[in-house]
N, C-alpha and C positions, 0 to 999 in steps of 0.2 A: 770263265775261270775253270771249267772243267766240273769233274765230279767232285765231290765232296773226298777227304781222303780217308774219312771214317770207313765209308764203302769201297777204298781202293782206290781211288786219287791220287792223282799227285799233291803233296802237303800247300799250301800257299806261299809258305815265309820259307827261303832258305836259311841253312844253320846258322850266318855269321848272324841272325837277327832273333834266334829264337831267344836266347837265352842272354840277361843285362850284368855286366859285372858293374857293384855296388858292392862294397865304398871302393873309390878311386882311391888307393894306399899308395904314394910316391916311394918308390924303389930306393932313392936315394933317402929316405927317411927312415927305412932299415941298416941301409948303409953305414948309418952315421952312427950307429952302435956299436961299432968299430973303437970308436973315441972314448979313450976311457972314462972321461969327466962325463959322459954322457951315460956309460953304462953305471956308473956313480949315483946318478940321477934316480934311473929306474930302481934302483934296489934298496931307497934310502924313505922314510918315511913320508918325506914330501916330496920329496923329488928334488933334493935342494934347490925349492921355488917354483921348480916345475909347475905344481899343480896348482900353484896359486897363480901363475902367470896365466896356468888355461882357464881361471876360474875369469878372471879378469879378459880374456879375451873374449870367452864366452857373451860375459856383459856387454862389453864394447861393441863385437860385430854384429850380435843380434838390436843393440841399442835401447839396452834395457835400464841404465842407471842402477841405482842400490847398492843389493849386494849379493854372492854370489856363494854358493858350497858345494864341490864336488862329493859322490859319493858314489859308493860300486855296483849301483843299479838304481836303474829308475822307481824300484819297488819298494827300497830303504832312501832315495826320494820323498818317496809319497808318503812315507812309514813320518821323516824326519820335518815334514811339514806340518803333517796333521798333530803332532805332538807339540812341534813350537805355535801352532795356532792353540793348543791350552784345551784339544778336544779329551773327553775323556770318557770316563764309568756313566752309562746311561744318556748320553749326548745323543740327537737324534742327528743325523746329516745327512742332507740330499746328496744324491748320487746319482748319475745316469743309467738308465736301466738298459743302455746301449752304449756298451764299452766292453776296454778289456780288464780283464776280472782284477788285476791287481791294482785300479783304481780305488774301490773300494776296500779288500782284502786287507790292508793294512790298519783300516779302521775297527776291524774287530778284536786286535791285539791291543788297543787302548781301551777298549770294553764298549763301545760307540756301540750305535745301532744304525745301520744304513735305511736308508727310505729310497726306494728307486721313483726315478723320477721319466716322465715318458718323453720318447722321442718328436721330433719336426719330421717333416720328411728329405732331410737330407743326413738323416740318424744322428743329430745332435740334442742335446737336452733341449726338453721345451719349456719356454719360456714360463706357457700359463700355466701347467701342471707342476710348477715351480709353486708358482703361488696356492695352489690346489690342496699342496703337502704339506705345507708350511701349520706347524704345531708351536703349542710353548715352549714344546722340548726339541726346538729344533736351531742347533747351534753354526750351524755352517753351510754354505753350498757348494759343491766340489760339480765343476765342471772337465770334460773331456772337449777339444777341438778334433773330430775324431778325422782321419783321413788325411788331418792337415788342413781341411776346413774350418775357417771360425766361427764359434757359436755366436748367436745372435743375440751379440752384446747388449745392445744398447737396452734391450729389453730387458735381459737376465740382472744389469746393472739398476736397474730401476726398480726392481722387485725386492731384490735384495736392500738399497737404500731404506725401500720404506719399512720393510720389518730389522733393519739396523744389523741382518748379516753380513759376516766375510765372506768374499767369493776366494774360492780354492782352484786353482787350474794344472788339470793335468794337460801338459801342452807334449807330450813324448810323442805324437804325431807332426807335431806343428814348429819347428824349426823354424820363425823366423816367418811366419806368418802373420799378417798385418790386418785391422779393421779398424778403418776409418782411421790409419796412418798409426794405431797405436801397437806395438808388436805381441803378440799373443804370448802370457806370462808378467805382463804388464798392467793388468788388468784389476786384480785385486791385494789380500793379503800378503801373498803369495802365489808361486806354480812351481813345480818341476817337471823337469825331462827325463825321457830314457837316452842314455847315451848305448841302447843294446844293440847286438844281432845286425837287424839289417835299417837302422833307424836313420834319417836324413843324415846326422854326423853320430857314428857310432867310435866306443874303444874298444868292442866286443862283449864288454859288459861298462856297467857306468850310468852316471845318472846326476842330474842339475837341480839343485833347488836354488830358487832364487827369492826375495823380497825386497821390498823399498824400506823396510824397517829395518837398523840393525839392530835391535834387542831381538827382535824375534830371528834373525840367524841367530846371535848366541845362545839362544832356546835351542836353535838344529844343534848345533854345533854340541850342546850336552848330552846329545841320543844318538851324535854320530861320530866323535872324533874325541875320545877319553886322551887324557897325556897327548894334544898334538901338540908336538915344539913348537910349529906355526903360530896358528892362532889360539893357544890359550892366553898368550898374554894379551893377545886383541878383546878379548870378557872381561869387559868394563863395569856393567852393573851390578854394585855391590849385593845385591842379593844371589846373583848367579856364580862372582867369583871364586868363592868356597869350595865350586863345585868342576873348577874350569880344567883340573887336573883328573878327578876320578871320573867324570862324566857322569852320565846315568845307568852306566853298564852296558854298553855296547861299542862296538867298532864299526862304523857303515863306511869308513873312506876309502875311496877309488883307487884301485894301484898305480903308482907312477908310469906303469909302464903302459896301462890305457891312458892315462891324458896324454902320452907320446903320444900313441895313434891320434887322438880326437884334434892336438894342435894343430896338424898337419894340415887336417879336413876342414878346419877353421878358416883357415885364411884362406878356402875357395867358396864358402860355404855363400858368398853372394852371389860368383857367376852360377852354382849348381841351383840356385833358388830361379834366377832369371833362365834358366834354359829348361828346368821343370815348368813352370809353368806357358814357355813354349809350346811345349808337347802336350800337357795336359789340353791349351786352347785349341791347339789340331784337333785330339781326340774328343773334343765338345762340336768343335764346328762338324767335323766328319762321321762322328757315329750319333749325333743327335740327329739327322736326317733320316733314319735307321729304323721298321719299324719295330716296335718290343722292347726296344732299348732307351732309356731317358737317363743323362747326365745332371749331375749333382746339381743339388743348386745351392749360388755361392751369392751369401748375402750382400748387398748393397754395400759399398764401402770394401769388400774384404778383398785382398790378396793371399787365397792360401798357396802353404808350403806343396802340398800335393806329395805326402808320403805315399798315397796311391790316389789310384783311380777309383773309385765307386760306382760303376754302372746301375741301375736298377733295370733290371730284366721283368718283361711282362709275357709270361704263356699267352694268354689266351690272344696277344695280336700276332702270335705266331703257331697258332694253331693247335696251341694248347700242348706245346711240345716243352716237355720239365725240365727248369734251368739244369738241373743236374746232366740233361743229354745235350743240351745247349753244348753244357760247356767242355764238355770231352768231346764233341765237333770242334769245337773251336781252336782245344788244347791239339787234339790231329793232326791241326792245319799249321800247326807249330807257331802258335800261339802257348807255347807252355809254362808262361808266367802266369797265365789267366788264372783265376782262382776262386772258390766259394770259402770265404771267409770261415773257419769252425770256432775256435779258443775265444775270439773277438766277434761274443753274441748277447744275446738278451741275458742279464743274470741271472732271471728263471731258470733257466737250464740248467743253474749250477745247484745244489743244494745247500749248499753255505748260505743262500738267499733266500730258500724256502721255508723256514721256521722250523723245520720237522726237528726234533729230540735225537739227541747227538748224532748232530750233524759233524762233528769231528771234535777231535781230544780240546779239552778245553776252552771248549766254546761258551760263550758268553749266554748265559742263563736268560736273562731276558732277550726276545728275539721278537722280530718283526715277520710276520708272516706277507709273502708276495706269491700273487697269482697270476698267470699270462695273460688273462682274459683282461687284465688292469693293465696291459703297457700296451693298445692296439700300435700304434705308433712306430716302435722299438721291434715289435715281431713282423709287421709288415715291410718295413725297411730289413732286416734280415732276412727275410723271404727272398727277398728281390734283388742282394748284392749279387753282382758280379764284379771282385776286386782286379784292376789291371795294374802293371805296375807303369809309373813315369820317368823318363829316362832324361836324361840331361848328357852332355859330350858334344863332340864334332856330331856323332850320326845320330842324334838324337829324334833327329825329324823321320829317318831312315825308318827305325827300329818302330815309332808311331806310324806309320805309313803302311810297314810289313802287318803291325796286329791289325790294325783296321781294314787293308787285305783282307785277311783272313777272317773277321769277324764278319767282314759284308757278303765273302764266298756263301759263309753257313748259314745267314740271314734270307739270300736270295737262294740258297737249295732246301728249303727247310722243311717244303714237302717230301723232299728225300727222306727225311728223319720221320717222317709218319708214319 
């Protein structure tokens, strides 16, 4: 393969490979905003239907049943769940101590108290440290599928049964990810989605909550959607009615003009799941042979979505050379999707999780104090990601083929990096 192109090489991957365009946005689905009845659409409060028609697809193609609510980020999602689950002033709620921070984050605006809870080694919440947590004041369990891997259900379901909690899922990885046939979001009380950025089916901003109860959407539905023509008159339960017009003072609903984009991505979103996890199987069978390098592991039963790849990288079977130089060999080789995870790490990191005394404006008086020495788990799997991304298309095998190139170049010159 040559040199390495850190030291002057030629790179591994040529350009048509380095770089994946995500989300596939049909041409013709800008096009059609031409049509006035369409530009109608976008600038009207629901999209006259619009948004409820993507709420209902959403349900449909992922094959969730219930019910569904669009909202303008995954963040007031997570905000508009935790409120119709009834959490509130002093609630304890487990949380993953390996995720990304706005899973948590929104529970400190209901006055909650988060409890981190430690990782598996596939950096998902762990099961027994679930039960380990578990206080009188502990009202909920909020789970993450992180990567688009599903947590290990069967277990976390059974923990929870016996102390009579809801489980909560943040599934904004996990599009359409299945375990033991049931689709991840389906699970418990509730889950929501990120419909952000660069997420399996994004609007650019946006966000899914979903449940099997309809009184607890019309619970969301108070914290996210004051005055909707839509569905206020859908708010049935005479206790909530009163309330179905002024809400509870906020506006969380999605722009019309993002569930445009997210429709579109909808109705491919089952070949993009089948051709992701294509690639992901490549990148399991070819770079687990690899030494230093070990692939996720995916529980028994599951089918994940594969928002990404999660490598765990080990120095010392490669001579003790730090991910960090790893991965700028790798990214050289034009591999320049490769990644070390930063935002999406241990909550220790953050301060908002460490108890310390104003920790930021209005922060909630009572505070849980967490220490890194308490999640080995959750810092050990952060040590060790190297995130790749997964690609789905005609050249999707191409694009996995070019990175694994390049990752075996710098794998088998790695004495050069010494």
């Amino acid at each position: 393969m040559g040199s390495l192109a850190i030291s002057g090489g030629d790179p591994a991957i040529a350009g048509p490979y380095r770089t994946f365009a995500h989300p596939r946005i049909d041409d013709g689905d800008f096009r059609r905003l031409a049509d006035l009845e369409l530009r109608d659409q976008v600038v009207s409060f629901d999209g006259l239907g619009l948004v409820s028609r993507v709420e209902d697809t959403f349900r449909d193609v992922l094959g969730l049943g219930g019910y569904t609510m669009a909202t303008n980020s995954g963040t007031s999602a997570l905000y508009a769940l935790y409120y119709a689950a009834g959490l509130g002033e002093g609630d304890e709620v487990l949380v993953p101590a390996y995720t990304f921070f706005a899973t948590a984050m929104p529970l400190f605006r209901l006055g909650c108290r988060p409890v981190l809870v430690d990782s598996t080694d596939n950096g998902n919440i762990h099961p027994a440290d679930i039960r380990r947590k578990i206080t009188p004041a502990t009202k909920a369990v909020v789970i993450t599928h992180m990567w688009g891997v599903p947590c290990d259900m069967d277990e976390i379901l059974a923990v929870a049964a016996e102390f009579g909690l809801p489980v909560l899922e943040d599934a904004s990885h996990a599009h359409g990810a299945t375990y033991r046939g049931t689709v991840a979001g389906a699970f418990g009380s509730g889950a929501a989605w990120s419909l952000g950025a660069k997420k399996i089916v994004t609007g650019g901003q946006g966000g899914i909550l979903h449940s099997p109860d309809g009184e607890f959407l019309e619970r969301a539905f108070l914290v996210s959607r004051a005055n909707d023509k839509q569905h206020d008159r859908g708010i049935t339960s005479a206790h909530l009615q009163p309330y179905a017009v002024t809400g509870s003072g906020f506006n969380l609903r999605i722009h019309p003009f993002s569930a445009f984009v997210v429709e579109g991505q909808l109705r491919s979103l089952p070949q993009q799941l089948t051709e992701r996890r294509e690639s992901a199987a490549f990148l399991a069978r070819e770079l687990g042979r690899l030494p230093g390098l070990s692939v996720p592991r995916v529980p028994d039963g599951a089918e994940p979505a594969w928002y990404a790849f999660p490598l765990q990288y080990d120095p010392e079977a490669l001579g003790g050379l730090p991910r960090e130089d790893f991965v700028r060999a790798v990214v050289a080789e034009g591999a320049v999707e490769a990644d070390i995870p930063g935002s999406t790490c241990p909550l220790t990191r953050f301060r908002a999780f460490t108890g310390e005394d104003g920790t930021y404006p209005a922060a909630p008086v009572s505070r849980i104090t967490h220490d890194e020495a308490d999640f080995p788990g959750a810092h050990r799997f952060h040590a060790g990601i190297v995130k790749l991304p997964v690609w789905y298309g005609e050249q999707r095998l191409a694009y996995a083929r070019a990175y694994v190139d390049a990752i075996t170049k710098v794998v088998e010159n790695v004495k050069d990096l010494l």
